[in-house]
C-alpha positions as CSV (number, residue, x, y, z in Angstrom):
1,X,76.5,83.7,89.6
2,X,74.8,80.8,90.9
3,X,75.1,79.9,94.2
4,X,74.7,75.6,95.5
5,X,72.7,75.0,98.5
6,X,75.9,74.5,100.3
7,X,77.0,78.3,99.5
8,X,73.7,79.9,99.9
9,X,73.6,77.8,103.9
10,X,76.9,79.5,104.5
11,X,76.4,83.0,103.2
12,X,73.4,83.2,105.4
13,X,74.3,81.9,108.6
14,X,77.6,84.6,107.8
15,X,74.9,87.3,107.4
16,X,72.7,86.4,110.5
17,X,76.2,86.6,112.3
18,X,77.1,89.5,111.0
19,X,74.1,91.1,112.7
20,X,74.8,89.6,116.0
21,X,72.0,86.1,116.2
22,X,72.8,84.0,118.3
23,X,73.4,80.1,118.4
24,X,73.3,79.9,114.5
25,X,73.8,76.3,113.1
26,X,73.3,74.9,109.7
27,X,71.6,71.9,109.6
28,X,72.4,68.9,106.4
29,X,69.0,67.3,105.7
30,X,69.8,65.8,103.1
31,X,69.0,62.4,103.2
32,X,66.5,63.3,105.6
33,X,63.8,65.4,104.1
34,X,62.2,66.3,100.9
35,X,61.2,69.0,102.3
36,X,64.7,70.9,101.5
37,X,68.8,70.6,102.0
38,X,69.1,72.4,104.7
39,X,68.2,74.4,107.7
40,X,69.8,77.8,108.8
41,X,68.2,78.3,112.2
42,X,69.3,81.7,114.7
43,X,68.2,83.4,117.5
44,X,67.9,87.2,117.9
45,X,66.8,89.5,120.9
46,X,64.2,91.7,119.1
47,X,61.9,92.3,116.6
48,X,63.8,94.6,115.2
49,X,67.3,92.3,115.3
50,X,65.1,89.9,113.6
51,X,64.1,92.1,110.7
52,X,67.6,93.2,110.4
53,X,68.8,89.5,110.2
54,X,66.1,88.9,107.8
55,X,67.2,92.3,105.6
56,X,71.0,91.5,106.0
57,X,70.4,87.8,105.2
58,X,68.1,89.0,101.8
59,X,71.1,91.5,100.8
60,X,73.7,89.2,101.0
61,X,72.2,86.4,99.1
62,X,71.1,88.3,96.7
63,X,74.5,89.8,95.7
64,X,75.4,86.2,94.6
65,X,71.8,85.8,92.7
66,X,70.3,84.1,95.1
67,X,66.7,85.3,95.8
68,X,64.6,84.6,98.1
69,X,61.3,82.3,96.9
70,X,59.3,83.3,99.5
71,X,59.0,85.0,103.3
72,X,57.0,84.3,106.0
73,X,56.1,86.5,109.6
74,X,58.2,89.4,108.9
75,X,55.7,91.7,110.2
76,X,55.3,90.3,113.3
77,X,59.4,88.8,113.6
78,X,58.6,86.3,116.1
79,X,59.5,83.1,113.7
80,X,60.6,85.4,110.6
81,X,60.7,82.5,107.9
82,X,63.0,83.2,104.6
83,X,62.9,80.4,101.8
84,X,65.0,79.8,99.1
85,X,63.9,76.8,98.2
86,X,67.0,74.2,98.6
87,X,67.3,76.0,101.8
88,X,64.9,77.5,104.8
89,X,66.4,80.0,107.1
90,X,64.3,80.3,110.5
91,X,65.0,83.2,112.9
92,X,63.5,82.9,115.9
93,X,63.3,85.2,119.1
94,X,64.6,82.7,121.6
95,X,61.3,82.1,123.3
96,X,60.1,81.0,120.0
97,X,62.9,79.2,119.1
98,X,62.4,76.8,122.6
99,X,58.6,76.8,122.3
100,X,59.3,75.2,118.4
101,X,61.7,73.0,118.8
102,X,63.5,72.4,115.5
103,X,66.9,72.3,116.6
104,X,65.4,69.0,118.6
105,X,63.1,67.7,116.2
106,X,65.7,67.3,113.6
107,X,68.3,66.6,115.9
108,X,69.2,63.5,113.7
109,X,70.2,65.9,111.1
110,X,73.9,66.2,110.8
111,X,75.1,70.4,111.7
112,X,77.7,71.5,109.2
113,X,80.3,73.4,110.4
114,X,79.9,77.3,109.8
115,X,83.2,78.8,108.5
116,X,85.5,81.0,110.9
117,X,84.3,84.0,108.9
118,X,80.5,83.1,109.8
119,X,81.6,82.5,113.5
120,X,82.9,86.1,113.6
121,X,80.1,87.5,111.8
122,X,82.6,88.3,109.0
123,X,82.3,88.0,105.2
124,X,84.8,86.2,103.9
């Protein structure tokens, strides 16, 4: 199965929820950047929550042929990068996620609404 950008935004902002991040948005930057469609951008507690949204994320996306193109500070899980090309997920402990910024430097991009499944941290 091939998944759109659109699909592969959703199923991992439902599989960050579904291991507990926090403040999870998707944002369209479409129209905006070059540099991909869109942003998934979370916040975990932990090292280890990030690793485990990073893992749970990886699964997930996977199961609908989705693989991931490349990854980015897993050891460390500070920033824990996961790109799919047509769409970057960022997890960030929250300290990293203030120090960086994204969710204000592209706060012209548009955030799509995640699903009441993704809210819940349930798979549809």
């Amino acid at each position: 199965m091939n998944l759109g950008p659109v699909e592969v935004a959703e199923i991992a902002a439902e599989a960050a929820q579904e291991k507990k991040s926090k403040n999870t948005c998707i944002l369209d930057l479409r129209g905006l950047s070059s540099i991909t469609d869109y942003f998934v951008i979370c916040s975990v507690t932990s090292d280890v929550q990030g690793r485990a949204v990073a893992d749970n994320v990886q699964e997930e996306l996977s199961k609908g042929g989705a693989d991931v193109w490349f990854v980015e500070g897993y050891e460390h899980a500070k920033w824990i990068l996961l790109d799919y090309v047509d769409v970057v997920v960022h997890i960030f402990e929250e300290e990293t996620r203030d120090f960086y910024g994204l969710d204000r430097l592209w706060g012209d991009a548009p955030r799509a609404k995640l699903s009441t499944a993704a809210k819940k941290g349930k798979r549809k």
